[in-house]
C-alpha positions as a printed NumPy array, in Angstrom:
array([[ 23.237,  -2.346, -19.101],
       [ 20.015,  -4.465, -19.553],
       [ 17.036,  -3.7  , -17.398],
       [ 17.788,  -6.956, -15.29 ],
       [ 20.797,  -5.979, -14.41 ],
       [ 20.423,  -2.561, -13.44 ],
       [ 17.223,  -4.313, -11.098],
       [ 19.448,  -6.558,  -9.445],
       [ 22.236,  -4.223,  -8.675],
       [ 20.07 ,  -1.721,  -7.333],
       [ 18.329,  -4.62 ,  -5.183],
       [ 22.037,  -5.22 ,  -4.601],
       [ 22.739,  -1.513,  -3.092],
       [ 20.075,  -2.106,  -0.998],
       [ 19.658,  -5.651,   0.44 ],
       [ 23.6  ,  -5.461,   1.038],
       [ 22.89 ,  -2.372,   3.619],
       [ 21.613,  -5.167,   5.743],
       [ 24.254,  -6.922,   6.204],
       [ 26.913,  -3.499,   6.698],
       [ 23.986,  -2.427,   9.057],
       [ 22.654,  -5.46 ,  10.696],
       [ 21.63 ,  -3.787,  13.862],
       [ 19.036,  -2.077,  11.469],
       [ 17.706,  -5.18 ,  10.574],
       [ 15.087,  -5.901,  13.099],
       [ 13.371,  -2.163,  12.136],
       [ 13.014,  -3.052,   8.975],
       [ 11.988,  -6.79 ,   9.205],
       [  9.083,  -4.767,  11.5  ],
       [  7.96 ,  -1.999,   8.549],
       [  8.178,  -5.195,   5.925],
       [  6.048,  -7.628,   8.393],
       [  3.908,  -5.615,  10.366],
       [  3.075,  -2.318,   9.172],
       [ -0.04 ,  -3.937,   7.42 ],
       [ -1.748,  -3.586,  10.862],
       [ -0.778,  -0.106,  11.47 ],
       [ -2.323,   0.568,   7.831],
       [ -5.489,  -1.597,   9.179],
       [ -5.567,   0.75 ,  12.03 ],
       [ -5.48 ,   3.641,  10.345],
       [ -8.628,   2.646,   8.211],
       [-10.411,   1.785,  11.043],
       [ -9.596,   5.091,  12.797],
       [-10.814,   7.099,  10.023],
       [-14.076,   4.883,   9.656],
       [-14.963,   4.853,  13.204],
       [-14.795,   8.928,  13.429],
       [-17.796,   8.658,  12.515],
       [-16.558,  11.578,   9.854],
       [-18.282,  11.706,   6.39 ],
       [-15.085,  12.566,   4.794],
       [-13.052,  10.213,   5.856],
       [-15.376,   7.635,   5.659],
       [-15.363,   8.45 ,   1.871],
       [-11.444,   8.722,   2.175],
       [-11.841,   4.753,   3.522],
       [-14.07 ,   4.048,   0.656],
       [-12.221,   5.166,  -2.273],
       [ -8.854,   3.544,  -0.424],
       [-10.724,   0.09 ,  -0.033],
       [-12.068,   0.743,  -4.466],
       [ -8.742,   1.724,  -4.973],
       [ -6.607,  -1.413,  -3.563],
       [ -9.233,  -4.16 ,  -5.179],
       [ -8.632,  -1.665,  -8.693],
       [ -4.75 ,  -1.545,  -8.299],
       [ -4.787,  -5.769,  -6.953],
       [ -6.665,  -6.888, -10.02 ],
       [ -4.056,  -4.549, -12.479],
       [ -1.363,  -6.83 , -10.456],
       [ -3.016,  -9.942, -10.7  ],
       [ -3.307,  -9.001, -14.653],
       [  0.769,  -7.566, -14.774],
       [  1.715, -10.786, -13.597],
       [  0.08 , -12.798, -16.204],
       [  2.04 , -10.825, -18.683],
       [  6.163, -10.81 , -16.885],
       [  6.81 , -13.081, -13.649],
       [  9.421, -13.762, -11.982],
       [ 10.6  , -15.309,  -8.794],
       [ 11.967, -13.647,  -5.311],
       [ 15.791, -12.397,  -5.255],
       [ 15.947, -15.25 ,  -2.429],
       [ 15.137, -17.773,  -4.91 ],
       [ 17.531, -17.245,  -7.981],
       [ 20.496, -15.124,  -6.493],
       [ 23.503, -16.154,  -4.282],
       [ 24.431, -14.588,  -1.386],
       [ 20.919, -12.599,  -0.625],
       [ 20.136, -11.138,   3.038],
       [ 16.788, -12.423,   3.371],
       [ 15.365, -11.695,   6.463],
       [ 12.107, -13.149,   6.53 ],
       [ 10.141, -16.394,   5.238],
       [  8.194, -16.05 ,   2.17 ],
       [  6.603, -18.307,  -0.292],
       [  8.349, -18.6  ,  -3.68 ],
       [  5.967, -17.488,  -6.33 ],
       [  5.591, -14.63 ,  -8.874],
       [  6.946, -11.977,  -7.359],
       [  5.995,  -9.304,  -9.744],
       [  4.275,  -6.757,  -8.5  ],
       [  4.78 ,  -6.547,  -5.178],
       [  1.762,  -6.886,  -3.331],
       [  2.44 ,  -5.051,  -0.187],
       [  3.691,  -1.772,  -2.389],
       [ -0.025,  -2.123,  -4.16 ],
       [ -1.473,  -2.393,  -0.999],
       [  0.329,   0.449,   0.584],
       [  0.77 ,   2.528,  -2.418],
       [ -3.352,   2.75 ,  -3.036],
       [ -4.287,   2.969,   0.09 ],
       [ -1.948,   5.786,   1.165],
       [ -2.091,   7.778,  -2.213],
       [ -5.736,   7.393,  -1.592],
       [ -5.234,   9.093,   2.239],
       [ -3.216,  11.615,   0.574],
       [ -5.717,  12.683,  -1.52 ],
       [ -8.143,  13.678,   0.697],
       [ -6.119,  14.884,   3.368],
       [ -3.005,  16.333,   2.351],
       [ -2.039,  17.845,   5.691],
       [ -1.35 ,  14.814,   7.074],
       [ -1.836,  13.055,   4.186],
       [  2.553,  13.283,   3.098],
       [  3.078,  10.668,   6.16 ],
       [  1.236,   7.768,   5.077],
       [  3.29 ,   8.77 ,   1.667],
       [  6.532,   8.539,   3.318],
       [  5.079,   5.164,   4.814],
       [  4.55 ,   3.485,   2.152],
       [  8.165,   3.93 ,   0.384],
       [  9.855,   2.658,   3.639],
       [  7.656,  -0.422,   3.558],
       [  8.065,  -0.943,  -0.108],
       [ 12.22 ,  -0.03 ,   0.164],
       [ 11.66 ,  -2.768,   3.072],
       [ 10.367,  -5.45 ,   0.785],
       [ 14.178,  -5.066,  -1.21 ],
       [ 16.068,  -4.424,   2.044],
       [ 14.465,  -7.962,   3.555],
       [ 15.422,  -9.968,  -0.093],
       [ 11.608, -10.617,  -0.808],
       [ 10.977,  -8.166,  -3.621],
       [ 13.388,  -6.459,  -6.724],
       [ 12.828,  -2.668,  -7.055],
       [ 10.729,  -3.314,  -9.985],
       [  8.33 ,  -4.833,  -8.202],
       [  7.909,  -2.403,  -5.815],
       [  8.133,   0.195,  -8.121],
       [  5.615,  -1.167, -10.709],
       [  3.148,  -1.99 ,  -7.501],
       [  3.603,   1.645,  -6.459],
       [  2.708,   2.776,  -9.757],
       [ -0.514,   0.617,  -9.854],
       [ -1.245,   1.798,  -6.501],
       [ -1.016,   5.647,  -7.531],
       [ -2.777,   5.734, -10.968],
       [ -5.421,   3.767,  -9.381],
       [ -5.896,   6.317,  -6.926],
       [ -5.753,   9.424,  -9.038],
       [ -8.555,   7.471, -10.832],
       [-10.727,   6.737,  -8.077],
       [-10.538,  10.187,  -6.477],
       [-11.611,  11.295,  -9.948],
       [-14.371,   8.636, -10.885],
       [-16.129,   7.964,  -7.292],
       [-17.283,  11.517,  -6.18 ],
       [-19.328,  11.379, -10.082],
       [-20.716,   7.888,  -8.529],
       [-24.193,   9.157,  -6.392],
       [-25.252,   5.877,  -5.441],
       [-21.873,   5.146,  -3.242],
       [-23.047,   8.083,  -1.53 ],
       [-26.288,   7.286,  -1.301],
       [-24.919,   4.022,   0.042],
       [-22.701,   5.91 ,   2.634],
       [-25.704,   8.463,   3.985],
       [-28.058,   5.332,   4.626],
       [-25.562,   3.472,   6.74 ],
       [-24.562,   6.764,   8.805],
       [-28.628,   7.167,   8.861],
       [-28.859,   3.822,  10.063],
       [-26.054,   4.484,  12.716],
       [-27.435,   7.291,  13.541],
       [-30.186,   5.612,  15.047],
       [-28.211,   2.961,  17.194],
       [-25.043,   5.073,  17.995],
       [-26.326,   8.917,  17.99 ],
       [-23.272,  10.788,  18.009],
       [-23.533,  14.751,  18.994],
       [-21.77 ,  17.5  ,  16.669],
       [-20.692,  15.021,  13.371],
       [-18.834,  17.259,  11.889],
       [-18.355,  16.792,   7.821],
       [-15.45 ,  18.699,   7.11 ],
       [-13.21 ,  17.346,  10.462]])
């Protein structure tokens, strides 16, 4: 069995759940479509704690996405291919998309980095955004926007990206130089009592 085929009957497995299930459907369209703003949330959560480490979390999240987006950009030069939607019969798709390259996937990059990233630095809670990111990124199939291999090369991208970062961006001292005179600056508009650096 050729890789192709094992991609498409494994998108098979799973786009076809949607149609056995169908009263799943609209919980999944939601993680596919609009779980992008919970992510957005979260980063702005973290930021706006006013916490040093999680502000670094956010940092290394936002170096890690543009890193792991530019290795897609680049992937896709080398193998495209269009959405399941486009080329097979019979698909379940479930929302509207564009037909273009859809190799990586975009959303598993942008998931992927950022919540690898989050893991990282917080592995209590860190596990959750984890488990986020494979529902969105098994959501992308389910919908009949994305083949497995696209979500599973974005994921990939997404995770060495952000073993990288969290490697390469404490050694960088002028990112946190960068960081200490904004919270200086804050400091001075927006005093906040008891910042804590190790919340």
């Amino acid at each position: 069995m050729s890789v192709s085929e094992l991609n498409i009957d494994v998108f098979r497995a799973i786009n076809d759940v949607g149609k056995q299930y169908a009263v799943l459907n609209p919980g999944v369209v939601f993680i596919a479509e609009y779980m992008v703003y919970f992510l957005g949330l979260g980063l702005l959560v973290y930021w706006f704690t006013r916490n040093h480490r999680n502000r670094m979390m956010v940092i290394q999240a936002m170096i890690t996405f543009i890193i792991a987006e530019i290795l897609g950009k680049l992937a896709g030069l080398f193998y495209s291919h269009y959405q399941p939607f486009a080329v097979l019969q019979d698909v379940n798709q479930l929302v509207e998309h564009a037909i273009d390259n859809s190799f990586p996937s975009d959303h598993s990059i942008l998931f992927f980095s950022i919540c690898a990233s989050f893991w990282l630095m917080r592995k209590k809670e860190g596990w959750l955004w984890l488990v986020l990111a494979v529902f969105v990124g098994l959501s992308r199939v389910w919908v009949g926007v994305h083949y497995p291999v696209d979500v599973i090369t974005g994921a990939l991208l997404g995770i060495v990206s952000a073993l990288f970062v969290y490697w390469a961006v404490p050694r960088l001292a002028f990112i946190q130089r960068l960081l200490a005179l904004y919270e200086k600056i804050e400091q001075q508009f927006l005093p906040a009592k008891n910042k804590s650096k190790n919340f």
